[in-house]
N, C-alpha and C positions, 0 to 999 in steps of 0.2 A: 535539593528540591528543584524541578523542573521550571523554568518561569518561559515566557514571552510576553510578548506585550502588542497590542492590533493598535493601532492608530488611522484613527477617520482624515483622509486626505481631499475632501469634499463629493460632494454628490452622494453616490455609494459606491464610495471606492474607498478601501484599506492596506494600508503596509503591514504584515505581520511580521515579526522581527522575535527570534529565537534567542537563545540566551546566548551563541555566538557571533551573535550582532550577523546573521544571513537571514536575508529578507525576502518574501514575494509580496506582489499585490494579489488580491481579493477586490473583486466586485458582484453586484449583480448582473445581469444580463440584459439588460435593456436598452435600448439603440444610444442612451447617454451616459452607460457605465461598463460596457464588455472590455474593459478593459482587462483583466486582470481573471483568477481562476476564479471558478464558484467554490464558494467554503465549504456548500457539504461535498459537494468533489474533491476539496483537501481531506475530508477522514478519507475516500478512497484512495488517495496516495499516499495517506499516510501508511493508512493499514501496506499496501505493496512495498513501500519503501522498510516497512520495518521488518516484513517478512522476509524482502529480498536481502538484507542484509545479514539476517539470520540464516538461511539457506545461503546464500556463497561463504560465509562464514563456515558452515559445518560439514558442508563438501570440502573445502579446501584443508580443514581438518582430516577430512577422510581419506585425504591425498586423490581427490578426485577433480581429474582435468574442465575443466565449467569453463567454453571459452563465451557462454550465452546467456543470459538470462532473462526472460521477459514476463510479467506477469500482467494480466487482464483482468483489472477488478469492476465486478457489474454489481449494482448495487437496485436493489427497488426499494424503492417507499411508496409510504401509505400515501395514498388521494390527497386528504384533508389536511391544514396544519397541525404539527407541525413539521410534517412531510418523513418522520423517523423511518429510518432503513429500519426494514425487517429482514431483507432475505442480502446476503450479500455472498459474492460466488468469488473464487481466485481461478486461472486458469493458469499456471504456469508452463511455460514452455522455456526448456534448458536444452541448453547445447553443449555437443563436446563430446570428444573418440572415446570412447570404451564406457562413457560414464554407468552406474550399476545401475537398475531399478532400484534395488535394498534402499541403496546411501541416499537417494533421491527420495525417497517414501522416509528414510527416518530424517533427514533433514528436516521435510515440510511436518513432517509429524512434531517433532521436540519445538520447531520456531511455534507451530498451533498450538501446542501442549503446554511448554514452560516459558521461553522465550519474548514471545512477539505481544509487547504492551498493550499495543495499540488494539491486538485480536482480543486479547483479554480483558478490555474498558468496552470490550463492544460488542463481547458474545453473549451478554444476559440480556441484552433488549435485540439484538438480530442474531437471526441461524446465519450464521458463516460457513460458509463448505467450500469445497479444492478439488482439483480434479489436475492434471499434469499430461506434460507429451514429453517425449527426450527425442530430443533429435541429432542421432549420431553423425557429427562431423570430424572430416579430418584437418580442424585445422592445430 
């Protein structure tokens, strides 16, 4: 079973702490709490982080050189509280000498498909979609 645990450190500021005791702060954004990330911008990283780890994960399986990896997550929400993404975009941009088109398409496909939690707790209330560039380097 997954756990965390968020703790209020006054104002609106929070520690979230993962089940291997690594932590961020969490706040609002007001001139006496920017401290720390906004929390629905943690599902945006979450979702990138769990997708990125899925795609270099299954290129590296492919025997495919990935000396890059960046992904751009845009997210809209609705106007009114409680502000729920509905539309949320990934842009990946991957780097690396020969890498295929294929292995980059089934990558992102299987982490969207079977893999990535985080896409799949959050593709019945938002459209998620992807879109990619490869950028052939030699390093």
């Amino acid at each position: 079973m997954a756990q965390a645990k968020v703790q209020w450190t006054g104002k609106r500021q929070f520690v979230g702490t993962d089940s291997t005791k690594h932590s961020m702060v969490m706040s609002s954004q007001d001139e006496d709490n920017a401290t720390g990330l906004k929390p629905s911008e943690v599902l945006l990283i979450s979702l990138g982080g769990c997708t990125g780890i899925d795609v270099v994960s299954i290129l590296e399986k492919s025997r495919q050189k990935l000396t890059g990896l960046e992904i751009q997550v845009t997210g809209e929400q609705d106007p009114d509280p409680p502000w729920t993404y509905r539309a949320i975009h990934l842009e990946y941009t991957l780097y690396g000498p020969g890498l295929s088109t294929e292995a980059v398409e089934r990558a992102i496909r299987l982490s969207e498909e079977k893999y990535c939690s985080v896409r799949t707790t959050i593709s019945g209330v938002a459209d998620v979609t992807s879109s990619y560039t490869i950028v052939q380097d030699d390093s």
